[in-house]
Structure formats: structure tokens, C-alpha cells
N, CA, C, O and CB atoms as a CASP TS submission, in Angstrom:
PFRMAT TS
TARGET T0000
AUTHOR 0000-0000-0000
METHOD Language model
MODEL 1
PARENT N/A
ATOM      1  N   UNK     1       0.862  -1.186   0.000  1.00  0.00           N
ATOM      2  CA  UNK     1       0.000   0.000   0.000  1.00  0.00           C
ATOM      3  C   UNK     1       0.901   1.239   0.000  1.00  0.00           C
ATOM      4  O   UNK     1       1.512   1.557   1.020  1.00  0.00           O
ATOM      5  CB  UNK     1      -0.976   0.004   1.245  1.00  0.00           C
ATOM      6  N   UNK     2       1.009   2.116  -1.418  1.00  0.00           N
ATOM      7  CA  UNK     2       1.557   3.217  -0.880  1.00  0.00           C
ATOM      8  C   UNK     2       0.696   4.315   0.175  1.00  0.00           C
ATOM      9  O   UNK     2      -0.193   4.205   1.019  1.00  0.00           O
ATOM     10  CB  UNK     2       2.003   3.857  -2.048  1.00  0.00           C
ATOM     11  N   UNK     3       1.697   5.663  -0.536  1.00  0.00           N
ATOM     12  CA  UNK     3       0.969   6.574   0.991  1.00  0.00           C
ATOM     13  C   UNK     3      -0.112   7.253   0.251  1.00  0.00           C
ATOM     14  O   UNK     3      -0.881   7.887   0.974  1.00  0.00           O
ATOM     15  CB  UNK     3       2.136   8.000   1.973  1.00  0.00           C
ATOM     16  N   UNK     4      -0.435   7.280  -1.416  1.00  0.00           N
ATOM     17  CA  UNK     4      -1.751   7.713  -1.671  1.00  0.00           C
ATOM     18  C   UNK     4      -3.033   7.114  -1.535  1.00  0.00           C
ATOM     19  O   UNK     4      -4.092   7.666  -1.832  1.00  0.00           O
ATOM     20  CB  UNK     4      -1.752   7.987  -2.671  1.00  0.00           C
ATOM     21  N   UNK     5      -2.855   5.540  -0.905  1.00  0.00           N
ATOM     22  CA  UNK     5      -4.090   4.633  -0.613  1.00  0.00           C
ATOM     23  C   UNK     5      -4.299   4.986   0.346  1.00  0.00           C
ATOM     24  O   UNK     5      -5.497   5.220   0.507  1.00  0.00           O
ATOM     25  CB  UNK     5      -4.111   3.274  -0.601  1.00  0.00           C
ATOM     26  N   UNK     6      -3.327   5.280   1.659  1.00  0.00           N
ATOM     27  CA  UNK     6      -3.437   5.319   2.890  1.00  0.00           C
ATOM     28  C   UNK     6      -4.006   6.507   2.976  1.00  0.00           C
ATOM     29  O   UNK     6      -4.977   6.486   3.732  1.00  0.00           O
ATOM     30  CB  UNK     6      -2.342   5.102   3.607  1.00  0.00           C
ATOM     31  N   UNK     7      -3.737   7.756   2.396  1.00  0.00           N
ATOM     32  CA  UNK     7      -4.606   8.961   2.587  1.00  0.00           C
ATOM     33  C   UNK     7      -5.992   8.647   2.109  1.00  0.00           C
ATOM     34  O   UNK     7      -6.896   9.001   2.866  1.00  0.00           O
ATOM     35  CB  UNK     7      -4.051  10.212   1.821  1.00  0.00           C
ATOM     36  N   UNK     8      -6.364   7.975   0.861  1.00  0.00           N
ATOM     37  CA  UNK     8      -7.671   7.685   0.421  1.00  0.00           C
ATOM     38  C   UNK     8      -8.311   7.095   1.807  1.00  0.00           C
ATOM     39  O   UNK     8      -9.302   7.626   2.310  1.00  0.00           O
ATOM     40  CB  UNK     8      -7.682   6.618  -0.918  1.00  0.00           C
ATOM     41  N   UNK     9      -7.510   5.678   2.526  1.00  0.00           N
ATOM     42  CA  UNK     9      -8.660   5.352   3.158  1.00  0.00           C
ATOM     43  C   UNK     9      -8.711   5.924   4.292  1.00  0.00           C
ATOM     44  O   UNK     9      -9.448   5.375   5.111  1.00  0.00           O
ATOM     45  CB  UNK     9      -8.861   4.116   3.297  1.00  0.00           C
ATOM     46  N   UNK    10      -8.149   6.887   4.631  1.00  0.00           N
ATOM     47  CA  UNK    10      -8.035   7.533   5.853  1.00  0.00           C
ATOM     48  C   UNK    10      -9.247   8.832   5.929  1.00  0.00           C
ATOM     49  O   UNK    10     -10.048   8.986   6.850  1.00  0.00           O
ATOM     50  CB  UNK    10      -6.420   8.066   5.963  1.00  0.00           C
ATOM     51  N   UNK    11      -9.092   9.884   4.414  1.00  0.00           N
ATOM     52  CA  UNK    11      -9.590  10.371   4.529  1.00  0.00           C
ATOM     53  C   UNK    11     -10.932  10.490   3.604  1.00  0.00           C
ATOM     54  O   UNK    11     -11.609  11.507   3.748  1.00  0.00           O
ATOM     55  CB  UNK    11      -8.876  10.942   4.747  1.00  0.00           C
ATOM     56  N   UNK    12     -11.233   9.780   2.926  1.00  0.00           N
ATOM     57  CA  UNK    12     -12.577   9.871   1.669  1.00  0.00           C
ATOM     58  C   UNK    12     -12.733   8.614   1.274  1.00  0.00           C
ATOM     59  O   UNK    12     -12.056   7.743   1.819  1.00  0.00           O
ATOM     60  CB  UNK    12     -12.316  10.799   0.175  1.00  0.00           C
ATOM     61  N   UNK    13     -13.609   8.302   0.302  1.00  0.00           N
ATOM     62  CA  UNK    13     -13.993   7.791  -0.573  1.00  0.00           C
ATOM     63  C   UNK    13     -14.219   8.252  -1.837  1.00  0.00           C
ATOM     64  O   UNK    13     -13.976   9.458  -1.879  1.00  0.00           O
ATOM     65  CB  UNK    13     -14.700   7.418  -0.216  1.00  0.00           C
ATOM     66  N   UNK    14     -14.645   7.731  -3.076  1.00  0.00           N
ATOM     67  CA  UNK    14     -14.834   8.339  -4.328  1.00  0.00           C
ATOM     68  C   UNK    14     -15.550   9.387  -4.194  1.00  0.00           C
ATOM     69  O   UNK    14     -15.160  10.550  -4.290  1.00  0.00           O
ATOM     70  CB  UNK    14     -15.366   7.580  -5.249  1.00  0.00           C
ATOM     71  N   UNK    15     -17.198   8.804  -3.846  1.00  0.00           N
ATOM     72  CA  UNK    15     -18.051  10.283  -3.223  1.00  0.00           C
ATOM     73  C   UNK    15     -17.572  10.954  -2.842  1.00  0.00           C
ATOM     74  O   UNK    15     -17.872  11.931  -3.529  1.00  0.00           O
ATOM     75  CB  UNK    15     -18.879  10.398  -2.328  1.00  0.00           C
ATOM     76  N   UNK    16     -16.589  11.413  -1.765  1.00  0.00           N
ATOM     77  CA  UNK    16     -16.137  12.236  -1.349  1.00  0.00           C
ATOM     78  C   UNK    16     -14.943  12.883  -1.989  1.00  0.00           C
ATOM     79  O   UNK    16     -14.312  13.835  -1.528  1.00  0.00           O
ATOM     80  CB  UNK    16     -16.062  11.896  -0.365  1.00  0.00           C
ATOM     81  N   UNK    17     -14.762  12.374  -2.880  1.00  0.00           N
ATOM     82  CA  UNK    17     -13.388  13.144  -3.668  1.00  0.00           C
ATOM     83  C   UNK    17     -14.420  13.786  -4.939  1.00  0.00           C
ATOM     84  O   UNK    17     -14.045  14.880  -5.361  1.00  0.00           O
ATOM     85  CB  UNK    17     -11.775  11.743  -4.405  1.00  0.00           C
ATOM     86  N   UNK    18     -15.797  13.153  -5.642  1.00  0.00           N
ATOM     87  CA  UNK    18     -16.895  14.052  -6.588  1.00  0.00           C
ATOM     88  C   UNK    18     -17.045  14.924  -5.736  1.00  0.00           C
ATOM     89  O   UNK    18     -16.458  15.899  -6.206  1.00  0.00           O
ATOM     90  CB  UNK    18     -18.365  13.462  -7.107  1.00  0.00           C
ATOM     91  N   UNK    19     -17.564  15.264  -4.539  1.00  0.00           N
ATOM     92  CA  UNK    19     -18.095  16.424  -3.947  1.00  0.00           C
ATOM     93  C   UNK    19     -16.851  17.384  -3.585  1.00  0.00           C
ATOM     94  O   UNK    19     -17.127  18.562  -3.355  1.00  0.00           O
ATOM     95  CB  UNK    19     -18.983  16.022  -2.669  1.00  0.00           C
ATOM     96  N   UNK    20     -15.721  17.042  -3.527  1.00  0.00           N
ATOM     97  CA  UNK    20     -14.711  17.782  -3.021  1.00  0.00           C
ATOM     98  C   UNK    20     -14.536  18.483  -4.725  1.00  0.00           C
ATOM     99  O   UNK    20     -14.240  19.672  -4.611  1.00  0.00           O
ATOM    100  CB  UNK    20     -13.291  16.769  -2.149  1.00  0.00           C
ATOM    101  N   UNK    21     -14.613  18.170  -5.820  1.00  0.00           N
ATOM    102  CA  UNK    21     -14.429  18.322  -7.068  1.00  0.00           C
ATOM    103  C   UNK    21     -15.345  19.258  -7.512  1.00  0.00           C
ATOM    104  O   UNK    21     -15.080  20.083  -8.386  1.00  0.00           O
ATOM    105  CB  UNK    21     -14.470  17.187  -7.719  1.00  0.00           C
ATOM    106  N   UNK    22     -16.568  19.154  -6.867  1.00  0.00           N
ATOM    107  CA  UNK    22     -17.689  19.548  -7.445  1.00  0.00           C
ATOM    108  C   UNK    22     -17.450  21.057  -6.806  1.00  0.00           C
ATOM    109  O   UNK    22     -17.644  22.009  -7.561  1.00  0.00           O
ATOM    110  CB  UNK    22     -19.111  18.619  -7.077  1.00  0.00           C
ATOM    111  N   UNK    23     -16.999  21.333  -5.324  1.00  0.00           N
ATOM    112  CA  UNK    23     -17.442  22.054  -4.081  1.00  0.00           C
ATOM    113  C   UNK    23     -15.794  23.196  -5.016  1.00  0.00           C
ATOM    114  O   UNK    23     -15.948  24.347  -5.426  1.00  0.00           O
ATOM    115  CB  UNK    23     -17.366  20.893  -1.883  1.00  0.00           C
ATOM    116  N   UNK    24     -14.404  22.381  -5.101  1.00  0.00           N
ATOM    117  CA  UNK    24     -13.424  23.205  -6.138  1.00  0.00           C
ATOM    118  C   UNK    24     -13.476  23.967  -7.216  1.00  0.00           C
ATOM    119  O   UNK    24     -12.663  24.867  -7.430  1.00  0.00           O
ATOM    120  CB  UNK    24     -12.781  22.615  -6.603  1.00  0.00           C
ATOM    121  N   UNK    25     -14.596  23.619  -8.111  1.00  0.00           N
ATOM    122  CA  UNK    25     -15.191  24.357  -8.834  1.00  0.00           C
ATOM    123  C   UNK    25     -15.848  25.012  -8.793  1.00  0.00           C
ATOM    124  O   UNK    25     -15.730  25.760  -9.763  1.00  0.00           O
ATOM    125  CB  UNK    25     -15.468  24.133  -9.322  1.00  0.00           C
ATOM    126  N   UNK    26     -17.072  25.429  -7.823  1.00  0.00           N
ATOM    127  CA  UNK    26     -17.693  26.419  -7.676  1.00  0.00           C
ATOM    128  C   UNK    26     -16.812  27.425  -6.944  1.00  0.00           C
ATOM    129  O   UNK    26     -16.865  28.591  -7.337  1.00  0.00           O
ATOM    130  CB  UNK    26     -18.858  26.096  -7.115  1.00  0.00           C
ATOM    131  N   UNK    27     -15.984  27.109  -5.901  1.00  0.00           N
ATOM    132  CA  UNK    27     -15.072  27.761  -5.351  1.00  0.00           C
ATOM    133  C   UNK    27     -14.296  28.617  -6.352  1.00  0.00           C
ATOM    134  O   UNK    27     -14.506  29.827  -6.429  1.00  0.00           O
ATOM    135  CB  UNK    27     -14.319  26.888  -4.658  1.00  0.00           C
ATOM    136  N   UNK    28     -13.156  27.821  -7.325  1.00  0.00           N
ATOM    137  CA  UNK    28     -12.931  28.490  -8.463  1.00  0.00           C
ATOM    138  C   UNK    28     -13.663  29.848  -9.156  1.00  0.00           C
ATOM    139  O   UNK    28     -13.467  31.063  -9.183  1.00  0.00           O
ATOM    140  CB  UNK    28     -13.036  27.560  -9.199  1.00  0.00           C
ATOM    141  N   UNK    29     -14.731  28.774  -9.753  1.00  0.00           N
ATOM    142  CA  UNK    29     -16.186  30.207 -10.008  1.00  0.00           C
ATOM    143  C   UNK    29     -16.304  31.401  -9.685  1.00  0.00           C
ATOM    144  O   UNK    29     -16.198  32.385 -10.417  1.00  0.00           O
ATOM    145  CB  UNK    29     -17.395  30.083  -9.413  1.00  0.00           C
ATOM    146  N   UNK    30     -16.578  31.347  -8.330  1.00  0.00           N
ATOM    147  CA  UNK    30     -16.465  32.264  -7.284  1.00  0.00           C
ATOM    148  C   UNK    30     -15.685  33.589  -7.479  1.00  0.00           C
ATOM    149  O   UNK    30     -16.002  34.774  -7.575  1.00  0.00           O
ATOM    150  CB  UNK    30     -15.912  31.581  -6.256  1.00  0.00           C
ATOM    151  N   UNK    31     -14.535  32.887  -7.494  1.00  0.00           N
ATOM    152  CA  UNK    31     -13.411  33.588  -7.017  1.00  0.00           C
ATOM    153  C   UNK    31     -12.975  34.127  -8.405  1.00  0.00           C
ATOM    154  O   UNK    31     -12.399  35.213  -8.344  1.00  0.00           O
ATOM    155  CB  UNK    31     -12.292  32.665  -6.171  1.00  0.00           C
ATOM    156  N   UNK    32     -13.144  33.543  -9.767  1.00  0.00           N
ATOM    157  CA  UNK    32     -13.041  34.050 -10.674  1.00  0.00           C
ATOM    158  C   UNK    32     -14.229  35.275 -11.038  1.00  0.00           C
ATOM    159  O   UNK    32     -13.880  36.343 -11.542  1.00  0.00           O
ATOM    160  CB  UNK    32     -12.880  33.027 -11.417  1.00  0.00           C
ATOM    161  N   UNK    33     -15.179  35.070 -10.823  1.00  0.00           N
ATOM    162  CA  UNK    33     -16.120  36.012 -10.863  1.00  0.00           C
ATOM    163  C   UNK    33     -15.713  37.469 -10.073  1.00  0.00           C
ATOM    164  O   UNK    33     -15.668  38.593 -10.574  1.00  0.00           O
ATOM    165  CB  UNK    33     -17.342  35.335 -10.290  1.00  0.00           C
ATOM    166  N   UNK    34     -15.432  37.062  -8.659  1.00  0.00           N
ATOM    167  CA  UNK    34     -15.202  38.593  -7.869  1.00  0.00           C
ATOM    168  C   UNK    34     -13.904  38.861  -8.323  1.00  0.00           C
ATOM    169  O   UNK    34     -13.639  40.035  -8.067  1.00  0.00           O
ATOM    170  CB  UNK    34     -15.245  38.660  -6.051  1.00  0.00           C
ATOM    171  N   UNK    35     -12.903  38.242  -8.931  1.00  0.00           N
ATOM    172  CA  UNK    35     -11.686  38.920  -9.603  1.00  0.00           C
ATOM    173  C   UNK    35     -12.460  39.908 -10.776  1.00  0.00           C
ATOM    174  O   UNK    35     -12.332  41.131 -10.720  1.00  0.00           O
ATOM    175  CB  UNK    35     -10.501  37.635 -10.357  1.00  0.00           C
ATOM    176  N   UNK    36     -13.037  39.438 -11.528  1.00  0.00           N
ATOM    177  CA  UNK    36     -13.903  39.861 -12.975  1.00  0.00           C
ATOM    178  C   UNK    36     -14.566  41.566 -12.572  1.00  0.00           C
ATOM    179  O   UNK    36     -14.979  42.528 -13.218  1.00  0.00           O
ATOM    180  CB  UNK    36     -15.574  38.417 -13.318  1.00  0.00           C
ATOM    181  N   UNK    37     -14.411  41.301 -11.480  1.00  0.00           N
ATOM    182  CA  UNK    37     -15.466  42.263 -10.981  1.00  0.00           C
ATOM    183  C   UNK    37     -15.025  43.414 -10.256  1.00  0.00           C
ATOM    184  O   UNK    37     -15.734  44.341  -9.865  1.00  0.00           O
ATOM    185  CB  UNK    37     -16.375  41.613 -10.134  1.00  0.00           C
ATOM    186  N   UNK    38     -13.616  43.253 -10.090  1.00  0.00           N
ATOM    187  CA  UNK    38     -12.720  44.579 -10.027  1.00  0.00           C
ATOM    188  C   UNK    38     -12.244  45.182 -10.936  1.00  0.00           C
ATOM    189  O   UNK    38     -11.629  46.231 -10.742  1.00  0.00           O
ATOM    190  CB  UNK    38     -11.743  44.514  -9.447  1.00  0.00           C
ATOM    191  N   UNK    39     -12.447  44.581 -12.321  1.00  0.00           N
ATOM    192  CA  UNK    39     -11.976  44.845 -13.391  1.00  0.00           C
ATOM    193  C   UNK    39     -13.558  44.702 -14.539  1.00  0.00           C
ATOM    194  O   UNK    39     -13.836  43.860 -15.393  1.00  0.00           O
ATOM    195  CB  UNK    39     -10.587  43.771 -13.582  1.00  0.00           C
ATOM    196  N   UNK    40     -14.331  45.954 -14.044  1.00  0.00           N
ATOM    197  CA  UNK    40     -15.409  46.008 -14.686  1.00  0.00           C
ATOM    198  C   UNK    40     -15.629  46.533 -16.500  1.00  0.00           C
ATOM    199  O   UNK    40     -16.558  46.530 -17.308  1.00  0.00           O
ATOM    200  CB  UNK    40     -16.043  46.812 -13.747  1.00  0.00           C
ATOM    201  N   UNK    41     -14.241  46.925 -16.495  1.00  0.00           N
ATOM    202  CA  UNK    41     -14.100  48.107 -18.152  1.00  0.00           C
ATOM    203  C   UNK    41     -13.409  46.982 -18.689  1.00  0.00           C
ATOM    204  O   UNK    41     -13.431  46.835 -19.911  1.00  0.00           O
ATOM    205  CB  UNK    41     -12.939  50.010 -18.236  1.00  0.00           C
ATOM    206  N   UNK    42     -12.589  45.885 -17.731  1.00  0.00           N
ATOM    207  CA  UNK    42     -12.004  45.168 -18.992  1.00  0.00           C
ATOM    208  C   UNK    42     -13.017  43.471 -19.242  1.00  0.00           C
ATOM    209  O   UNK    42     -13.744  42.853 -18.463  1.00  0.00           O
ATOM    210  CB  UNK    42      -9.981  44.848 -18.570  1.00  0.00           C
ATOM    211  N   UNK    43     -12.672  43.245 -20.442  1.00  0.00           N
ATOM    212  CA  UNK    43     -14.263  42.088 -21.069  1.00  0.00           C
ATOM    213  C   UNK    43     -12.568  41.189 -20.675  1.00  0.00           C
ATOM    214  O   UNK    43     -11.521  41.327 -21.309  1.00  0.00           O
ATOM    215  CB  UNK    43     -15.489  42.171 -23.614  1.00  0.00           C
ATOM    216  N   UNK    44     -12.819  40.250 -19.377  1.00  0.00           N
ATOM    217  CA  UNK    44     -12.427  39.151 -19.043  1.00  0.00           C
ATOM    218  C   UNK    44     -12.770  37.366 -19.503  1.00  0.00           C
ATOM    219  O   UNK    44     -12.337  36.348 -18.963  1.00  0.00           O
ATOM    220  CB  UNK    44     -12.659  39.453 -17.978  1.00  0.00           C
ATOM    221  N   UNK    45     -13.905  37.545 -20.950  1.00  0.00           N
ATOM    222  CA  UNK    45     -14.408  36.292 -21.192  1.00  0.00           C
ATOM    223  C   UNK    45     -13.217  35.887 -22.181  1.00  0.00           C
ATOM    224  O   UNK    45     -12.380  36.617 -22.713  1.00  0.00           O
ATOM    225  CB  UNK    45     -16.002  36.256 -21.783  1.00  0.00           C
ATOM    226  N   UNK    46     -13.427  34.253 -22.280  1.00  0.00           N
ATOM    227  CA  UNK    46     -12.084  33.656 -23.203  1.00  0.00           C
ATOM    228  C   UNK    46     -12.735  34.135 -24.762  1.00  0.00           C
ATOM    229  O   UNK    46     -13.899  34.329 -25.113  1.00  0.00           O
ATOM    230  CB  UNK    46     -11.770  31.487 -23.033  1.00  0.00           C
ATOM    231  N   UNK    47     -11.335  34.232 -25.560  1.00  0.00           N
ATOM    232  CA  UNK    47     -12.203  34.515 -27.291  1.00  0.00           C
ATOM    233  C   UNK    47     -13.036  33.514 -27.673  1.00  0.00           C
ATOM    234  O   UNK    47     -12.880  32.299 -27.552  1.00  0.00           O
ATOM    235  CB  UNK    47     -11.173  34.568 -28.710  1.00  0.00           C
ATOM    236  N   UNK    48     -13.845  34.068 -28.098  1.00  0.00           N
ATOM    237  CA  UNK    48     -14.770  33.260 -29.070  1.00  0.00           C
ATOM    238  C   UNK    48     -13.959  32.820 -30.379  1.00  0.00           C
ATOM    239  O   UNK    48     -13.298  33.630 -31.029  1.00  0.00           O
ATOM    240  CB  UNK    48     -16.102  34.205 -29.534  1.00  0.00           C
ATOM    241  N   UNK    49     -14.082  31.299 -30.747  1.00  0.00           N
ATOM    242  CA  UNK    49     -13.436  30.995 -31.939  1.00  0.00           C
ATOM    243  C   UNK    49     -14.388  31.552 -33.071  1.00  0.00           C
ATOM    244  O   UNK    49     -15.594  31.461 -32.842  1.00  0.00           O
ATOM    245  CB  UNK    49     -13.141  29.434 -32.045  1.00  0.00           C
ATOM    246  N   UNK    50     -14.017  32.078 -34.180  1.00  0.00           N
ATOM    247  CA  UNK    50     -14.799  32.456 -35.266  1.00  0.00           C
ATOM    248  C   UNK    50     -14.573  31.262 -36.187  1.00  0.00           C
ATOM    249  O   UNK    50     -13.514  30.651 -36.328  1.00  0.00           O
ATOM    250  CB  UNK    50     -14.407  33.880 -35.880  1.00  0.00           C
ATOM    251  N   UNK    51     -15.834  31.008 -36.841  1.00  0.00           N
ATOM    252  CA  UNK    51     -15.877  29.561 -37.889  1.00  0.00           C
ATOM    253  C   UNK    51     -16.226  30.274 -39.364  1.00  0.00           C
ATOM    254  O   UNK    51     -16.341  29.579 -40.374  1.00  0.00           O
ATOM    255  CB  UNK    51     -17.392  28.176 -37.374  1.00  0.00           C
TER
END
């Protein structure tokens, strides 16, 4: 057993590593949004590809 099993069974399960995933991304979100939002004059969205 290395030491990344031993943290798995110590501290989570799969479920608990989706919700930790799920809970990182909105976090992310978040935090990207109130950055966005000190910077109201500049357009912070990624380019749009043109086809």
C-alpha cells in the first residue's frame, strides 16, 4: 500500500473526492467572478473561436 491509498482510506472515498471536485469548482467560479469584478471596463471572457 503506498501513501496515496493510505490517505484515500483515511480520509474519503470516491463520493467524497466528486463532492470535493464539485465544491473546487464552484469555489474556483467564485473567485473568478469577484476577480472579474474589479476589473469592470475590462471584457475578461475567453475569445470566441470564429468559424
Amino acid at each position: 500500500m503506498d501513501e496515496m491509498d493510505e490517505l484515500e482510506q483515511m480520509f474519503g472515498d470516491s463520493d467524497d473526492m466528486a463532492e470535493m471536485e464539485r465544491l473546487e469548482k464552484v469555489v474556483l467560479e467564485q473567485d473568478l467572478k469577484g476577480f472579474a469584478s474589479c476589473f469592470p471596463d475590462w471584457d475578461l471572457h475567453p475569445p470566441v473561436a470564429e468559424s
